[in-house]
PASEBA-1860 file (N, C-alpha, C; in nm, 3 decimals):
! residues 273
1> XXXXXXXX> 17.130/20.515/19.300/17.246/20.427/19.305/17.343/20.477/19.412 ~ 17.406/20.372/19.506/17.507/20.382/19.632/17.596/20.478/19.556 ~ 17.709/20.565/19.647/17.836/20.577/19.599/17.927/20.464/19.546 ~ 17.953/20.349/19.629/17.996/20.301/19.566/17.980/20.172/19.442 ~ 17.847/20.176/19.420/17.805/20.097/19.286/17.840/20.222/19.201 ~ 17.845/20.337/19.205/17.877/20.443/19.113/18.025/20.428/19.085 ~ 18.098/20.413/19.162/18.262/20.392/19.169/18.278/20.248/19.082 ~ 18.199/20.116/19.142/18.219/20.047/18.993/18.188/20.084/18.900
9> XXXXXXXX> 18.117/20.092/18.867/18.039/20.122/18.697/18.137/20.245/18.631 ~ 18.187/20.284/18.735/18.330/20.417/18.696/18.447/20.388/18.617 ~ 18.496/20.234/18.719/18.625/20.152/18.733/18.553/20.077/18.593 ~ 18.437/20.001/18.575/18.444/19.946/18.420/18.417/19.988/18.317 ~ 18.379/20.120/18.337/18.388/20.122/18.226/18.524/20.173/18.158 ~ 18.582/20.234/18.211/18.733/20.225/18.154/18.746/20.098/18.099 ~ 18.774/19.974/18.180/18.811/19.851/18.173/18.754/19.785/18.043 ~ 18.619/19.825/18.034/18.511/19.745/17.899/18.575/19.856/17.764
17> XXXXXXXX> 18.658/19.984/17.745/18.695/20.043/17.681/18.838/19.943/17.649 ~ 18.851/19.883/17.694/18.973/19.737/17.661/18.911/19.593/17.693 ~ 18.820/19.585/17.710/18.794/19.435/17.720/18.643/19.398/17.726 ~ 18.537/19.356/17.627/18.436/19.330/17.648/18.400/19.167/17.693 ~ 18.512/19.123/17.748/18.460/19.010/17.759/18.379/18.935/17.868 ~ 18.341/18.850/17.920/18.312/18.798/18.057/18.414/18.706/18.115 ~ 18.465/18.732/18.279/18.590/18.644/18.264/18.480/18.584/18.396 ~ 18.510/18.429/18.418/18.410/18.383/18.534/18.548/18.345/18.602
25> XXXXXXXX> 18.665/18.361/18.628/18.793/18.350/18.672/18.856/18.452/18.737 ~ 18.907/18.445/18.887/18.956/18.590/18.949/19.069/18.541/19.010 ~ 19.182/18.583/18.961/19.343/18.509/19.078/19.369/18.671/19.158 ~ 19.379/18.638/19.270/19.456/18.717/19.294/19.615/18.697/19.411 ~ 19.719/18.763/19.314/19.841/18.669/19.377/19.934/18.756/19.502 ~ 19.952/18.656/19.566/20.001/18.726/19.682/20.178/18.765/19.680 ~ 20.205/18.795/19.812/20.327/18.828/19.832/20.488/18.712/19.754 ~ 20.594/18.771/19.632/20.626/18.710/19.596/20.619/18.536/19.509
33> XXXXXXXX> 20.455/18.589/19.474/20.367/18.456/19.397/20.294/18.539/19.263 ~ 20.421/18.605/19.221/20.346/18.636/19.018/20.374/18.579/18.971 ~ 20.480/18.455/18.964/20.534/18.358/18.856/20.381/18.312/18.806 ~ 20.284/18.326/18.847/20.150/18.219/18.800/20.131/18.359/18.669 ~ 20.159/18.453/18.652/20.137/18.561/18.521/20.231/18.548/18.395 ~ 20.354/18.428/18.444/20.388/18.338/18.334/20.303/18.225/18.218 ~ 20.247/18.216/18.325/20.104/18.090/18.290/20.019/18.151/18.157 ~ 19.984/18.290/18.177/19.904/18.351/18.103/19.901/18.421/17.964
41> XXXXXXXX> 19.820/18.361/17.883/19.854/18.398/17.777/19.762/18.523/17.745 ~ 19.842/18.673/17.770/19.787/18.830/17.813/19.723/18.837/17.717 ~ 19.623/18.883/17.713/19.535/19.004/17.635/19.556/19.130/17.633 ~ 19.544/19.162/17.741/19.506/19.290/17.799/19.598/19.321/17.909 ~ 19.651/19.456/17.960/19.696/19.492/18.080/19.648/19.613/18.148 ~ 19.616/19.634/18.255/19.579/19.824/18.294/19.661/19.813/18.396 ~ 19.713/19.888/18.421/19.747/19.955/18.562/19.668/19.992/18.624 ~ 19.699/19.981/18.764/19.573/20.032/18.874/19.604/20.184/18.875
49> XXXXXXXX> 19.685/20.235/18.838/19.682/20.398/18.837/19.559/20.417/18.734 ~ 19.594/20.320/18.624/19.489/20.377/18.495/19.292/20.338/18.536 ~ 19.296/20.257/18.634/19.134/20.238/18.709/19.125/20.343/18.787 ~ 18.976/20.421/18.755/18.893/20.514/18.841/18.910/20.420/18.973 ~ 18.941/20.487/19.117/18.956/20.427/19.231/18.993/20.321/19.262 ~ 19.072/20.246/19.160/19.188/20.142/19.227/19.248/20.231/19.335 ~ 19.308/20.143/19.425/19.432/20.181/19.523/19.519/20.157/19.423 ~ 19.668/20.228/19.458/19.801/20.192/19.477/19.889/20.092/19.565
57> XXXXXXXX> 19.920/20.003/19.471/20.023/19.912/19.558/20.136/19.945/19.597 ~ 20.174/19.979/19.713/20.309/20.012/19.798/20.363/19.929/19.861 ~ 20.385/19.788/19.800/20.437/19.686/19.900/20.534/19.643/19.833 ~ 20.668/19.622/19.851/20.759/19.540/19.751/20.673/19.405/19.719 ~ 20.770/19.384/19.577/20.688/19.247/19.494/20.543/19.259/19.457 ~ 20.458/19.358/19.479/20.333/19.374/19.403/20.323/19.447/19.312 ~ 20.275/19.436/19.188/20.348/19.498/19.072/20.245/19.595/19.080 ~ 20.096/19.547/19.090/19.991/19.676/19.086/19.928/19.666/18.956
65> XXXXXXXX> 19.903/19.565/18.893/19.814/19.584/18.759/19.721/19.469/18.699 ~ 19.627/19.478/18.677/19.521/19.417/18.615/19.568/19.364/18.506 ~ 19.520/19.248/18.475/19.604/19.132/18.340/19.441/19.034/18.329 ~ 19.448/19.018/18.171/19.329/18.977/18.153/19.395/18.890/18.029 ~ 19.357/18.784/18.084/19.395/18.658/17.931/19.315/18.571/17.953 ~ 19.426/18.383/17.886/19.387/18.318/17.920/19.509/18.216/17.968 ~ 19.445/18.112/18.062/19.509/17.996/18.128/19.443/17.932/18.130 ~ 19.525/17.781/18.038/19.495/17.651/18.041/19.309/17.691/17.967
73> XXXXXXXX> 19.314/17.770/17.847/19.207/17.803/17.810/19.110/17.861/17.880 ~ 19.099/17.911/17.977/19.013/17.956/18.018/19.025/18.124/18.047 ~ 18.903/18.207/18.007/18.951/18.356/18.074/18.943/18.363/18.191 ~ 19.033/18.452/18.223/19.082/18.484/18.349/19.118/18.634/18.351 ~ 19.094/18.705/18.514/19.156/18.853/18.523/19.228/18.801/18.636 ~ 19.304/18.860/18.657/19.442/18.864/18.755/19.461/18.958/18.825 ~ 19.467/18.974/18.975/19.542/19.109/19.032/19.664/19.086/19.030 ~ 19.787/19.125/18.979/19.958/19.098/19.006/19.959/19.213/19.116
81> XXXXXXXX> 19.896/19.184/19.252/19.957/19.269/19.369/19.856/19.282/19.424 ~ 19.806/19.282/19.536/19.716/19.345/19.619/19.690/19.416/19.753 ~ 19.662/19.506/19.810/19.619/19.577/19.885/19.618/19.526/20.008 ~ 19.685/19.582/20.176/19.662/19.567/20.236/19.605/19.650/20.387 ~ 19.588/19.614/20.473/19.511/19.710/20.556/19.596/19.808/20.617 ~ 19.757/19.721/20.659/19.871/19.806/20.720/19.946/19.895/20.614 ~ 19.892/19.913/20.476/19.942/20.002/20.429/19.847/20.133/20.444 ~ 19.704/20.141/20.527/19.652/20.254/20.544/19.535/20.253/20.453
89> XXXXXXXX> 19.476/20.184/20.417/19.375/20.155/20.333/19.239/20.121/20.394 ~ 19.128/20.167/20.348/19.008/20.121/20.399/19.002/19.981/20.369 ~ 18.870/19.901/20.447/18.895/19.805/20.391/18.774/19.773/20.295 ~ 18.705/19.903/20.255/18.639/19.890/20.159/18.740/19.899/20.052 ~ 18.803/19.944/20.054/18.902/20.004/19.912/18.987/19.864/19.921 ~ 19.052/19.810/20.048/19.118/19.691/19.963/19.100/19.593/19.908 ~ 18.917/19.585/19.937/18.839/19.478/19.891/18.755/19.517/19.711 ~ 18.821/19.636/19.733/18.742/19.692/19.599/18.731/19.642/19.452
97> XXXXXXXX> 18.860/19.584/19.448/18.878/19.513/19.310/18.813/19.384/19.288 ~ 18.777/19.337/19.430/18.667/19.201/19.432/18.569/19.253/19.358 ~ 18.511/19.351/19.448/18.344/19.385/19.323/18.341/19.397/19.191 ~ 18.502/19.459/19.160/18.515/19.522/19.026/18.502/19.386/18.958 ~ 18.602/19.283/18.999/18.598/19.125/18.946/18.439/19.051/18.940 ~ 18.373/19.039/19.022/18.260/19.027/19.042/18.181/19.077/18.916 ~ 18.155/19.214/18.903/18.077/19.277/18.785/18.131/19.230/18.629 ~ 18.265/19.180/18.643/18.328/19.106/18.534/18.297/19.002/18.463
105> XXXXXXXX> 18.207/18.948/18.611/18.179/18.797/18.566/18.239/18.697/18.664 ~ 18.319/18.726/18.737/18.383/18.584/18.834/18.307/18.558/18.925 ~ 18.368/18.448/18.925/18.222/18.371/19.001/18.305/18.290/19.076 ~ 18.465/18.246/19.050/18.536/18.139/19.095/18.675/18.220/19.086 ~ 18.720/18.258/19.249/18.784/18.342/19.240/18.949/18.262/19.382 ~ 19.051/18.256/19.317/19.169/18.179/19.370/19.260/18.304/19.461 ~ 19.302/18.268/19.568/19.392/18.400/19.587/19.501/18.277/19.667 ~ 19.609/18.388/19.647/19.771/18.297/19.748/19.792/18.409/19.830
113> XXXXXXXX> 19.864/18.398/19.914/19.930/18.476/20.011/20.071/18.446/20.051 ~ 20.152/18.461/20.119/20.280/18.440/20.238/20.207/18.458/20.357 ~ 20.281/18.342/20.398/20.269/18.365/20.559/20.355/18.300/20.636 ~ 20.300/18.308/20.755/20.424/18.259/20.887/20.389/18.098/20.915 ~ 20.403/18.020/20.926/20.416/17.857/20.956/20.377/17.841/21.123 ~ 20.309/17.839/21.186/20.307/17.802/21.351/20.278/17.659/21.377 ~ 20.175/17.566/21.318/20.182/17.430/21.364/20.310/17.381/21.290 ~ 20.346/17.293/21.434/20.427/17.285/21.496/20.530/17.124/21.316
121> XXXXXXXX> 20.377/17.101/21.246/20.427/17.004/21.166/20.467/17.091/20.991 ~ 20.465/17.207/21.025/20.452/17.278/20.875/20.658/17.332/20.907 ~ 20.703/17.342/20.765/20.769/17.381/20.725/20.769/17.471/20.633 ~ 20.937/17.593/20.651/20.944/17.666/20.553/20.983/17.613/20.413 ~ 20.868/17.698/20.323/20.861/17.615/20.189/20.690/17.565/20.165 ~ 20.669/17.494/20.332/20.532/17.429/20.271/20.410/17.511/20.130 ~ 20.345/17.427/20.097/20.226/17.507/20.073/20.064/17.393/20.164 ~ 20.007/17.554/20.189/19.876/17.530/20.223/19.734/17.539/20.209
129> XXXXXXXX> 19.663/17.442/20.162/19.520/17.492/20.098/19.466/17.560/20.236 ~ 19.379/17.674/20.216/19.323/17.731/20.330/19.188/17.661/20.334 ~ 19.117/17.596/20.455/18.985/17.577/20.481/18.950/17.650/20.583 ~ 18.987/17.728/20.628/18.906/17.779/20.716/18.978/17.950/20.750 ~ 18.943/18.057/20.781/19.034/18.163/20.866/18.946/18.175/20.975 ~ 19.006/18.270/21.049/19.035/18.399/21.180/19.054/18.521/21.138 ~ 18.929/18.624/21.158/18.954/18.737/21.151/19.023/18.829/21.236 ~ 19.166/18.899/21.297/19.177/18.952/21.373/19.245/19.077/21.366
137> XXXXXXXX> 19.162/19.115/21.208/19.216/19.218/21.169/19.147/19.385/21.267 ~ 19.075/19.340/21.328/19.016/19.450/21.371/18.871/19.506/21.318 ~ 18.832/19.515/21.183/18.761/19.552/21.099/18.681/19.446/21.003 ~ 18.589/19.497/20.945/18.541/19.383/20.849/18.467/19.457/20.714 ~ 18.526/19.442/20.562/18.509/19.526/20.516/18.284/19.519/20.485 ~ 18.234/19.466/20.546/18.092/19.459/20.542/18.042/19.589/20.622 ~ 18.120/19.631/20.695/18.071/19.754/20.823/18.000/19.831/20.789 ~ 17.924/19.902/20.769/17.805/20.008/20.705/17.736/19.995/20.606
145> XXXXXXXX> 17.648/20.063/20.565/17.525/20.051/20.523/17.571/19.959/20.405 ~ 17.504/19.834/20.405/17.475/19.735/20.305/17.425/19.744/20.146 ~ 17.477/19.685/20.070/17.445/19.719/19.904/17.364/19.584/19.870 ~ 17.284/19.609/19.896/17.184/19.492/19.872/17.173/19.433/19.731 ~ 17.208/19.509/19.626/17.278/19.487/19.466/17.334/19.380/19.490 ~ 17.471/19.342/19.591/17.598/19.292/19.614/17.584/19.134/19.655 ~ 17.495/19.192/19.796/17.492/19.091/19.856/17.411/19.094/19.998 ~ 17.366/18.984/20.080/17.320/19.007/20.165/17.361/19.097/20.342
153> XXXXXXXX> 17.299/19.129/20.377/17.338/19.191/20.500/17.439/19.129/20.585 ~ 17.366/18.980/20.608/17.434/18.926/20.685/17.488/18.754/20.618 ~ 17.592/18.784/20.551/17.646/18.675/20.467/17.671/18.522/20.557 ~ 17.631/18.437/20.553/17.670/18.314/20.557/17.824/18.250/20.538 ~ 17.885/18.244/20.662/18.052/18.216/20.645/18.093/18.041/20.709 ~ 18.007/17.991/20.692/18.019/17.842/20.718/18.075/17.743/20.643 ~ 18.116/17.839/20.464/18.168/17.767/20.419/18.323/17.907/20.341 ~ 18.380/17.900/20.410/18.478/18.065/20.334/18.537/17.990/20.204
161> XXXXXXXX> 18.598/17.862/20.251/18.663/17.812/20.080/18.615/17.713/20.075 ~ 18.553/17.675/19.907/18.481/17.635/19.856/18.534/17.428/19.912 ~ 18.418/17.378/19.933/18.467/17.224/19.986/18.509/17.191/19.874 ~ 18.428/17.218/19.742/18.452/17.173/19.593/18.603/17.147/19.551 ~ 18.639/17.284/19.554/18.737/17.345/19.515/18.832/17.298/19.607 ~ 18.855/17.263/19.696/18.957/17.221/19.837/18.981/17.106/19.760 ~ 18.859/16.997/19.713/18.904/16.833/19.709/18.964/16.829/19.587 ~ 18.953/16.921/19.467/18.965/16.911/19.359/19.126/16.965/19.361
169> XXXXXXXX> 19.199/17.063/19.413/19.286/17.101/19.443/19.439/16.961/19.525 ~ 19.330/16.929/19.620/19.412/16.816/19.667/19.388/16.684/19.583 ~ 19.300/16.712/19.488/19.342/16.551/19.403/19.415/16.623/19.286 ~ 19.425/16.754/19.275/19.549/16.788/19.150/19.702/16.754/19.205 ~ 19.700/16.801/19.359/19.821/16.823/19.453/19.853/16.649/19.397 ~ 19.786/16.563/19.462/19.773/16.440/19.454/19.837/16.347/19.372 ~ 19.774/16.414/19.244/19.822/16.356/19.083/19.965/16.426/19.046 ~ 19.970/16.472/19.103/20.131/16.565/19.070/20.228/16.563/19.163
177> XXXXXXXX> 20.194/16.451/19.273/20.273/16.413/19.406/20.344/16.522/19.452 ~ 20.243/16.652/19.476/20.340/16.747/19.580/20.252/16.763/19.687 ~ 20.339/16.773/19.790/20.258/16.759/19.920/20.185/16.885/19.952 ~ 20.084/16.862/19.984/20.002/16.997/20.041/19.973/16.941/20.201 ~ 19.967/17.098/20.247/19.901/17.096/20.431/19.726/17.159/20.376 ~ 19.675/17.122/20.502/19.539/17.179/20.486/19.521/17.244/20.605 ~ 19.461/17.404/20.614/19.505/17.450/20.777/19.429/17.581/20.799 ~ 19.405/17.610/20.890/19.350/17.751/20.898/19.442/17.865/20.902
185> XXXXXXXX> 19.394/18.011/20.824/19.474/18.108/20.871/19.440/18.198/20.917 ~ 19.532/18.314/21.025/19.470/18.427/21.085/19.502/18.516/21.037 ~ 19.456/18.632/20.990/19.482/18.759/20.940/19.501/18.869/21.079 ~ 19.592/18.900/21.115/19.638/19.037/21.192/19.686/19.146/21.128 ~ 19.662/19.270/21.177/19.680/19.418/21.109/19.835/19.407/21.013 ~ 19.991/19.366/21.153/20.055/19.426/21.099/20.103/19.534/21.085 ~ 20.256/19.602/21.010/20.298/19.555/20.929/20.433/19.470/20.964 ~ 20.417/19.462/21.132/20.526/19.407/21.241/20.509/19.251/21.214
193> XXXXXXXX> 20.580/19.189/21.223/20.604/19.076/21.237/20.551/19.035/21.409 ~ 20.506/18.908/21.449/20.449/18.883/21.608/20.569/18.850/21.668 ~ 20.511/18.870/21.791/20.616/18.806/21.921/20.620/18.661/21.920 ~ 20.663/18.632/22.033/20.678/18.477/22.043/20.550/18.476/22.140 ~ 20.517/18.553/22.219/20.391/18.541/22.291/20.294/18.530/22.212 ~ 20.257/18.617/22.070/20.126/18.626/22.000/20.173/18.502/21.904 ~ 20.301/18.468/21.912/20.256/18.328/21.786/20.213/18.182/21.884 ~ 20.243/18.209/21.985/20.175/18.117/22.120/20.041/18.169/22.137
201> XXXXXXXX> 20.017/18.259/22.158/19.858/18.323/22.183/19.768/18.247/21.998 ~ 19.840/18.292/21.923/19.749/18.245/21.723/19.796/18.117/21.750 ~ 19.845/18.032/21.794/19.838/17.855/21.769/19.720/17.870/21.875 ~ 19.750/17.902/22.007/19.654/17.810/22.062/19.447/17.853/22.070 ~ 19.446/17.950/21.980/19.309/17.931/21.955/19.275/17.880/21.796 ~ 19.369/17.842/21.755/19.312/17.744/21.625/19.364/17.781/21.479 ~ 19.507/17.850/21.482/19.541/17.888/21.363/19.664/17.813/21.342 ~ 19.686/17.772/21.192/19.806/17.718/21.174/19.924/17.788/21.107
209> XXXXXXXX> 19.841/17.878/21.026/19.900/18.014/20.986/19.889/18.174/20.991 ~ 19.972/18.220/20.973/19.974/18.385/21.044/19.975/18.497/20.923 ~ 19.885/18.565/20.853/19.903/18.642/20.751/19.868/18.765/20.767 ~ 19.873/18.885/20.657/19.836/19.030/20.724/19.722/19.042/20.533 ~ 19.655/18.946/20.507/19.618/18.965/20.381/19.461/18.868/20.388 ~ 19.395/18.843/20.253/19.359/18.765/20.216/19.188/18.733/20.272 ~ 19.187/18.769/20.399/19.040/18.764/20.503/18.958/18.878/20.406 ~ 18.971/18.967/20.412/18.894/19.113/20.386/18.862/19.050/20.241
217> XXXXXXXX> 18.922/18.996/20.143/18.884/18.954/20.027/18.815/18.867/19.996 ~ 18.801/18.747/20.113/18.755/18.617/20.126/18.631/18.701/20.187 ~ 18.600/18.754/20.254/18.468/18.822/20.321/18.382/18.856/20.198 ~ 18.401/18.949/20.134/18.385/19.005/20.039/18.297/18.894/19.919 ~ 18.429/18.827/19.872/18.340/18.754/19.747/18.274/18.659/19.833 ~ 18.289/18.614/19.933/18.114/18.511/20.008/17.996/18.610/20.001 ~ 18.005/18.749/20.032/17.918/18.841/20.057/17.821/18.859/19.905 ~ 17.906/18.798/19.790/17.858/18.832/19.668/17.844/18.717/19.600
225> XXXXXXXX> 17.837/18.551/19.697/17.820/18.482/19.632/17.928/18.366/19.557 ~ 18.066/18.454/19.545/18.154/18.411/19.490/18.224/18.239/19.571 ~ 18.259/18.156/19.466/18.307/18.066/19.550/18.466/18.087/19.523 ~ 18.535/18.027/19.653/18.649/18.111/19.669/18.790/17.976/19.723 ~ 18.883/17.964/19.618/18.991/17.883/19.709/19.168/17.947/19.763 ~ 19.210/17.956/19.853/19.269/17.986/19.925/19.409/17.923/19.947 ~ 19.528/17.938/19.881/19.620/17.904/19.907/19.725/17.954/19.985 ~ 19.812/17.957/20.066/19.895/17.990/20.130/20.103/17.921/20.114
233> XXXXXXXX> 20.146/17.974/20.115/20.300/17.937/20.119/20.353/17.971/20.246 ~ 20.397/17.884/20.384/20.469/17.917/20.449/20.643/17.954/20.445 ~ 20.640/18.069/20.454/20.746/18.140/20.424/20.926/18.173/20.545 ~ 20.838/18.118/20.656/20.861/18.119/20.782/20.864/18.075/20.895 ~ 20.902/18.008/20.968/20.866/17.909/21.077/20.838/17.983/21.217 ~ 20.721/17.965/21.253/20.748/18.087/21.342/20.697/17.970/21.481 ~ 20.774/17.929/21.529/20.748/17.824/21.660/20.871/17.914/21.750 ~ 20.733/17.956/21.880/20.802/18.046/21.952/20.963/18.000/22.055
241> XXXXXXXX> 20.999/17.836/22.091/21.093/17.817/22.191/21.190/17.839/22.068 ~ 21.161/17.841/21.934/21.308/17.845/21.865/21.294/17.926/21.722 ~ 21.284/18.073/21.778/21.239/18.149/21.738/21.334/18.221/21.628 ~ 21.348/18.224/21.522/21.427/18.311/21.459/21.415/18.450/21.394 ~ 21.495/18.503/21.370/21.498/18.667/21.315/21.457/18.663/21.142 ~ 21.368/18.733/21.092/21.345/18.722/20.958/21.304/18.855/20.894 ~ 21.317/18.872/20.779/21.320/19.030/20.708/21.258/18.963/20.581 ~ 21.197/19.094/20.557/21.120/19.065/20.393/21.165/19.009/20.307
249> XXXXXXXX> 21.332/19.035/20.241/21.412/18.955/20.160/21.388/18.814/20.152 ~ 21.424/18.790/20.289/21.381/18.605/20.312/21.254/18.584/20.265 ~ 21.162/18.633/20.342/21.040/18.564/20.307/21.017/18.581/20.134 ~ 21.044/18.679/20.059/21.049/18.701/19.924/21.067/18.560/19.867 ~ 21.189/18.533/19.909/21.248/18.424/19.835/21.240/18.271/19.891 ~ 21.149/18.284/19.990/21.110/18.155/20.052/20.983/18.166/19.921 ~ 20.912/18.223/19.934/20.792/18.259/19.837/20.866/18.195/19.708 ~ 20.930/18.268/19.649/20.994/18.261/19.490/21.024/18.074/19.515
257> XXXXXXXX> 21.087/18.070/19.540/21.088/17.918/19.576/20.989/17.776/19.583 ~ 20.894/17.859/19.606/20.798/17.697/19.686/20.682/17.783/19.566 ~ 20.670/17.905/19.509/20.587/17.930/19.414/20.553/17.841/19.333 ~ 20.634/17.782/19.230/20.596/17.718/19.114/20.519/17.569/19.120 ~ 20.509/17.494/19.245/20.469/17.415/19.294/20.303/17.455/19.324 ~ 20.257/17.582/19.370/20.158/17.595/19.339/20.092/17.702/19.254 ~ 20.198/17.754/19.156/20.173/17.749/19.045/20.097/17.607/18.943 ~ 20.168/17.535/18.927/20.135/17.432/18.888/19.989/17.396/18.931
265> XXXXXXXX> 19.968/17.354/19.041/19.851/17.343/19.063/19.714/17.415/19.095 ~ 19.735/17.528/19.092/19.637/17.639/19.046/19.635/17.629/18.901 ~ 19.696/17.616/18.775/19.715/17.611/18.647/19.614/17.503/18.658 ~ 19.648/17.378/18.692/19.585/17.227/18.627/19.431/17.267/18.730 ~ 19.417/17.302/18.878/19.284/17.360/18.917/19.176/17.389/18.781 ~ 19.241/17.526/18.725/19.239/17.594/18.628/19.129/17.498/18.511 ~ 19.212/17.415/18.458/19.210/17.383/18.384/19.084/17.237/18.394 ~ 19.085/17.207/18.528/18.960/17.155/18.562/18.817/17.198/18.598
273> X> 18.837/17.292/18.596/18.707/17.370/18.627/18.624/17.341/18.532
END
C-alpha cells in the first residue's frame, strides 16, 4: 500500500470512531460562504487538528472542521474552510480531504469560492455556476507517481462540472427567480491580489473569474470519478480602466451578503438529487 492510501485509512479511521455512516454528499465552502452549516442538521463535528494529516486552516473566515449531518434529508460531510496553495501547502495535502471524502462515500461533491468579477457584464454580489476553469496555478495536484486505487493516470477533463448538475442548479436558480451567471474561472497562486495588466491578460484568454482556490479540488475528484458542481460569488469587480482598491474585509462581506442566495440553492440542489 502507497504512503498515501496509508495516510487515508489513518485519517478514517479516527473519523469511523465517530461516524459509521456512508455520506454520497461532499460541500466544501469557500471564502466567507459557512452560512450553508446553518442548513445542517449536525451529527457529528472533528476538527482538522483532531484528523491524522489534515492541514490547518490559516485563512480568516475558515473555521477548519469537518461537520457531518444532514440537509434537506440527505447525508452530507462538509469542509467549513479549506486549504490553499498560497498558504504553503502541497497540493497533495490541499486536495487531501477530497480522497478522505471520496473513501466516505461521495460521489457528488459541491464547492463555492470568492472571487474577482472580470467580464465586463458580472457584478459585485453576482453569483456564478462554474462550467468550465483555467489552471494557472503552476502545479497540478496529479504530479507523481499515480494511485491507481484512486484513479486513472491520465484523467479525462472534458467535463470538470457536472452538465447534470449545471442544468439542475439553473432550473433551481430559475424556480426561485435569482439570477445566476454561468462562466469560467482561473485559479492563480496568489496571495496578492492582480494588476490591472493580469486582469486584462485573465479576460482575454477566456476567464470570467479570478480565484486562488477550488481547481486543485476539482482535479482531484474528476481523477476519482467524482461528479462535481462549482459555484462562485463575485466579490469584486475587477475591470482594469476602473480599477478599484480592495482588502479582505470587503470581500468578506461582499461574500456574507450574496451567500444566502446560494445558499438557498445548493440546499434545494440538495434536495433534488
Amino acid at each position: 500500500m502507497s504512503k498515501l492510501l496509508e495516510m487515508v485509512n489513518e485519517s478514517l479511521s479516527v473519523i469511523r470512531k465517530r461516524t459509521d455512516k456512508n455520506y454520497k454528499i461532499g460541500i466544501i465552502l469557500g471564502t466567507g460562504l459557512g452560512g450553508l452549516v446553518h442548513e445542517i442538521e449536525i451529527e457529528h463535528q472533528i476538527e482538522y487538528a483532531d484528523i491524522p494529516h489534515f492541514p490547518l486552516s490559516t485563512v480568516e473566515s475558515h473555521k477548519g472542521r469537518l461537520i457531518f449531518g444532514k440537509i434537506s434529508g440527505k447525508d452530507v460531510v462538509v469542509m467549513q474552510g479549506r486549504f490553499h496553495f498560497y498558504e504553503g501547502y502541497s497540493m497533495r495535502q490541499i486536495t487531501y480531504p477530497v480522497r478522505v471524502m471520496k473513501k466516505l462515500g461521495v460521489g457528488t461533491l459541491l464547492v463555492s469560492n470568492a472571487c474577482g468579477g472580470m467580464n465586463p457584464l458580472y457584478r459585485r454580489g453576482d453569483l456564478m455556476i462554474m462550467v468550465d476553469h483555467i489552471n494557472l496555478l503552476g502545479d497540478n495536484p496529479l504530479i507523481g507517481p499515480n494511485e491507481e486505487e484512486l484513479g486513472p493516470r491520465f484523467p479525462d477533463m472534458s467535463e470538470p462540472y457536472n452538465l447534470g448538475l449545471i442544468e439542475l442548479a439553473e432550473k433551481v436558480a430559475l424556480d426561485k427567480k435569482i439570477k445566476v451567471q454561468k462562466g469560467v474561472y482561473v485559479a492563480v497562486p496568489g496571495p496578492n491580489l492582480e494588476t490591472k495588466a493580469e486582469y486584462r491578460f485573465l479576460r482575454s484568454i477566456g476567464a470570467d473569474v479570478v480565484g486562488m482556490s477550488t481547481v486543485p479540488e476539482n482535479i482531484t475528484a474528476n481523477h476519482m470519478g467524482m461528479k462535481v458542481l462549482g459555484f462562485s460569488i463575485v466579490t469584486d469587480e475587477c475591470f482594469p480602466d476602473k480599477l478599484e482598491k480592495v482588502n479582505v474585509e470587503d470581500i468578506i462581506a461582499a461574500a456574507n451578503n450574496a451567500e444566502p442566495q446560494m445558499t438557498s440553492i445548493m440546499k434545494e440542489v440538495i434536495e433534488r438529487l
